[in-house]
Structure formats: C-alpha cells, structure tokens
N, C-alpha and C positions, 0 to 999 in steps of 0.2 A: 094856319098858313104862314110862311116863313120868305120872306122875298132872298131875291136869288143871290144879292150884295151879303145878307144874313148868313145864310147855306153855306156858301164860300168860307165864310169867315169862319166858319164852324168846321169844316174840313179842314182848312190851313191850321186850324187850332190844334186838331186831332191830331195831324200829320207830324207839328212840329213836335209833341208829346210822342210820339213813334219814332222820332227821329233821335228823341234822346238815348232811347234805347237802344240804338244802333249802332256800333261797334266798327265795322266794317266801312271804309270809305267811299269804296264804290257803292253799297249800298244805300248811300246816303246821297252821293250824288245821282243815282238811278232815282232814288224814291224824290229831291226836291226837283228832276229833271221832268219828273210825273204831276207834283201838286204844282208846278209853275203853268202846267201844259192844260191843268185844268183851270186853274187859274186866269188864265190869257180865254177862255172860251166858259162864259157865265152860262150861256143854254145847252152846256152838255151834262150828261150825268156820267155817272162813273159806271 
C-alpha cells in the first residue's frame, strides 16, 4: 500500500521523465497542464 502523497510523487516523477522527451511546446504545456490538474486533486485516478 502506497499513500496517495507517495502515488503523486511518483506520477509527477514519471511525467517529468516524459516530459524530457518531448520536443513539441505545446505538447509540453498540454501534458504539464494535465500532471498539475491531477496534481491539485489527490483522490482522483487517472
């Protein structure tokens, strides 16, 4: 079991590792427009 502060943190890790690889601007503000939005809401899943 992994509390939900954990989770987060783990996602936001992933994302910013996806994020290097992204080339594209907009895609980069789309995708950190996404991890903030789950970010701001601890009890949602993706």
């Amino acid at each position: 079991m992994t509390s939900p502060s954990i989770e987060v943190h783990f996602q936001l890790s992933q994302a910013l590792d996806k994020l290097h690889h992204k080339r594209n601007i907009e895609d980069r503000l789309n995708f950190l427009h996404q991890m903030l939005h789950i970010a701001c809401l601890p009890g949602a899943q993706m």
